[in-house]
C-alpha positions as a Markdown table, in Angstrom:
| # | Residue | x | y | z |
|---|---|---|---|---|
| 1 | Unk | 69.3 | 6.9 | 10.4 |
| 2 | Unk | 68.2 | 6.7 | 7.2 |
| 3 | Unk | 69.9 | 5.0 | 4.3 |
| 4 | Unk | 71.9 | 7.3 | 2.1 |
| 5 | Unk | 70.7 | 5.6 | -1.3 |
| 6 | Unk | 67.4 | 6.3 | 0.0 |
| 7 | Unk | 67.5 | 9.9 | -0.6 |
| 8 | Unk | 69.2 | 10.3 | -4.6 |
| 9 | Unk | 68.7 | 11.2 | -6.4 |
| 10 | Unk | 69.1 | 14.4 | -5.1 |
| 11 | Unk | 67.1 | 17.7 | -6.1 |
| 12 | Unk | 69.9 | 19.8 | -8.2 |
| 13 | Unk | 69.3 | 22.8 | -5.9 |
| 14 | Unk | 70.1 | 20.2 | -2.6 |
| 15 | Unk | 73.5 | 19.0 | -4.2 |
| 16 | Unk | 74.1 | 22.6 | -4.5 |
| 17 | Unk | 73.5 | 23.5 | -1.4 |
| 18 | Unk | 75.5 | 20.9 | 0.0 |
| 19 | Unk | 78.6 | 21.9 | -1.9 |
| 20 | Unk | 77.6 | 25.5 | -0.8 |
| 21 | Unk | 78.2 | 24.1 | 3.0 |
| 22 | Unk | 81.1 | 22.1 | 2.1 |
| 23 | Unk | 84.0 | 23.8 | 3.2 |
| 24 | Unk | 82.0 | 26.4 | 5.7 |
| 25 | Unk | 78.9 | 27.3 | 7.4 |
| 26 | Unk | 77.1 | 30.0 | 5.8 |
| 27 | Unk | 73.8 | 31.7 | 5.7 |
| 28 | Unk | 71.2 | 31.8 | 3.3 |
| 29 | Unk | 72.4 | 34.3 | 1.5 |
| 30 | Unk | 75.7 | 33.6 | 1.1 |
| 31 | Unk | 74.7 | 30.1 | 0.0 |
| 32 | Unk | 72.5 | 31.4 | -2.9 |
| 33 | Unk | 75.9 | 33.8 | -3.6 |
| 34 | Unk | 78.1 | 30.6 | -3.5 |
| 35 | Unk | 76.4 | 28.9 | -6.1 |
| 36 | Unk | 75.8 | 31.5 | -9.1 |
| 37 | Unk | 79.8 | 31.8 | -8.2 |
| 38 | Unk | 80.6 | 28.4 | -8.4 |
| 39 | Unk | 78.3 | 27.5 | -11.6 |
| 40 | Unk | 79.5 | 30.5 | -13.4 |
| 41 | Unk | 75.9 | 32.5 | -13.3 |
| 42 | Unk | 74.6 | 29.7 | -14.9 |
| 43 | Unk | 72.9 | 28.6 | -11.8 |
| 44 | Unk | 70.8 | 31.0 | -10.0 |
| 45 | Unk | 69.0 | 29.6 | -6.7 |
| 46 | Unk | 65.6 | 31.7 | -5.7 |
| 47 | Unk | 65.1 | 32.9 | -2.1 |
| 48 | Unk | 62.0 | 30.5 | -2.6 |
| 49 | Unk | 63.6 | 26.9 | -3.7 |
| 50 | Unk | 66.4 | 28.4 | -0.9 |
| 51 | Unk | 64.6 | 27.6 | 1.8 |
| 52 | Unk | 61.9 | 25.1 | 0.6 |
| 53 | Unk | 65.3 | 22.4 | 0.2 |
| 54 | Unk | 66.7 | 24.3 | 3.0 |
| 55 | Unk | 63.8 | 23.2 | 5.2 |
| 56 | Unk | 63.6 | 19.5 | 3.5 |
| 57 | Unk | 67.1 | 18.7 | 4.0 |
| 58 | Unk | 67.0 | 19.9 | 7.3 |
| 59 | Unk | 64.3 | 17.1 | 7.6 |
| 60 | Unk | 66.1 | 14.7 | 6.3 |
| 61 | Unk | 69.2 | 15.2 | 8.5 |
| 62 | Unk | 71.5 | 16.7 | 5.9 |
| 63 | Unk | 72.5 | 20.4 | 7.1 |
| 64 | Unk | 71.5 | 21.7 | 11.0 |
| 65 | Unk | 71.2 | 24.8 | 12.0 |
| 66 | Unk | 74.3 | 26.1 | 14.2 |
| 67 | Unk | 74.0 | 28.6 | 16.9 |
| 68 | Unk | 77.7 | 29.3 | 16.5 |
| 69 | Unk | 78.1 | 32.7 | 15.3 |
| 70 | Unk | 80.5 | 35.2 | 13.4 |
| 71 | Unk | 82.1 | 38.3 | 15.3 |
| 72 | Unk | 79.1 | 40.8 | 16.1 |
| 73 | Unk | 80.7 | 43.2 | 13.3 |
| 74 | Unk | 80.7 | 40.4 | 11.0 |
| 75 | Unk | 76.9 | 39.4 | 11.7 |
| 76 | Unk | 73.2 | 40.0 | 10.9 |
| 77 | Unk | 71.2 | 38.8 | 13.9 |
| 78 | Unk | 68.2 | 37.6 | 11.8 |
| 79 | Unk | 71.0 | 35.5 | 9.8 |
| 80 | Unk | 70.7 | 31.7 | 10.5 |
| 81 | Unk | 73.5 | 29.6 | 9.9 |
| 82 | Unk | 73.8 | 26.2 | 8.1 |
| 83 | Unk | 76.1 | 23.4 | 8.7 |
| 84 | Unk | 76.5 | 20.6 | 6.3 |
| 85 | Unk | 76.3 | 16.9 | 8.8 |
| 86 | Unk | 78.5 | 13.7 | 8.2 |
| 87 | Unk | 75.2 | 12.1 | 7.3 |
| 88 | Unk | 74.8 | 15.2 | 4.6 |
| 89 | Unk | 78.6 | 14.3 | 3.8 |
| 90 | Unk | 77.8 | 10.4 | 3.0 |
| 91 | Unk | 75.1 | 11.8 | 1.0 |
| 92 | Unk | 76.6 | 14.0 | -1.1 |
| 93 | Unk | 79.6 | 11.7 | -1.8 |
| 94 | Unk | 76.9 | 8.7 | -2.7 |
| 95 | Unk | 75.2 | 11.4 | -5.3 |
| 96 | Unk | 78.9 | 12.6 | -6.9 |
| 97 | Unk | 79.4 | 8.7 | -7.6 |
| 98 | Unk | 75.8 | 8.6 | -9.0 |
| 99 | Unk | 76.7 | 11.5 | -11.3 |
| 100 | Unk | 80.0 | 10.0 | -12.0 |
| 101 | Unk | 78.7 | 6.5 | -13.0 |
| 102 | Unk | 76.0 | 8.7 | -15.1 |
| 103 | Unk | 78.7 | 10.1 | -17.1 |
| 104 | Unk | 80.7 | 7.3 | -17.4 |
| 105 | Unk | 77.7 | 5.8 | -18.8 |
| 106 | Unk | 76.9 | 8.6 | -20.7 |
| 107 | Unk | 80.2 | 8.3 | -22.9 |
| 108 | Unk | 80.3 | 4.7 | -23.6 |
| 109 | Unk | 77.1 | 5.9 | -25.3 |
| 110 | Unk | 78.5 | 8.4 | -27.5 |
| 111 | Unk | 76.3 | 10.7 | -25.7 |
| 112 | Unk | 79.6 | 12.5 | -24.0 |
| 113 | Unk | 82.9 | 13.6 | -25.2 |
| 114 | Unk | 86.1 | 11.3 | -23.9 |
| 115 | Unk | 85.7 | 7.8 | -22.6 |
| 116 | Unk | 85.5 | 6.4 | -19.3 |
């Protein structure tokens, strides 16, 4: 398996993604839904860098593809569901530090309100 520090930095749209699949599966859809929610609007995913890190992170080992499915009534057939792995876990954690240690950085540069 590959190293997590190996893969960060990560591609906004991936760190995204994973934090999409955090708490749940969800298709690609919902995904692209979860993040203009959770970034106020102010990030907007296309159907086209969707599935382009959709398909690279599958790659890498960081989301897989479930066959478990919601209730018929609930569903889309030509859905596909994404799950988030514990290597895409280790990952995301490792980038959240990054970002963290960024900041941290950031403020004891005056570039960044507060200090660390």
């Amino acid at each position: 398996m590959k190293d997590a520090a190996s893969l960060l930095p990560l591609q906004p749209a991936a760190f995204h993604i994973l934090m999409a699949l955090a708490a749940e599966d969800r298709h690609g859809y919902a995904i692209i839904q979860d993040v203009a929610e959770r970034t106020g609007g102010a990030i907007r995913l296309s159907a086209g860098t969707l599935y382009r890190s959709i398909q690279r992170m599958l790659e890498q080992g960081l989301i897989v593809e479930t066959r478990e499915r919601p209730e018929p009534e609930e569903d889309d057939e030509r859905r596909r569901y994404y799950r988030i792995t514990a290597f895409g876990k280790t990952v995301a954690r490792a980038e959240a530090r990054r970002l963290a240690e960024l900041v941290r950085l950031a403020r004891e540069s005056g570039f960044a309100a507060g200090r660390a």
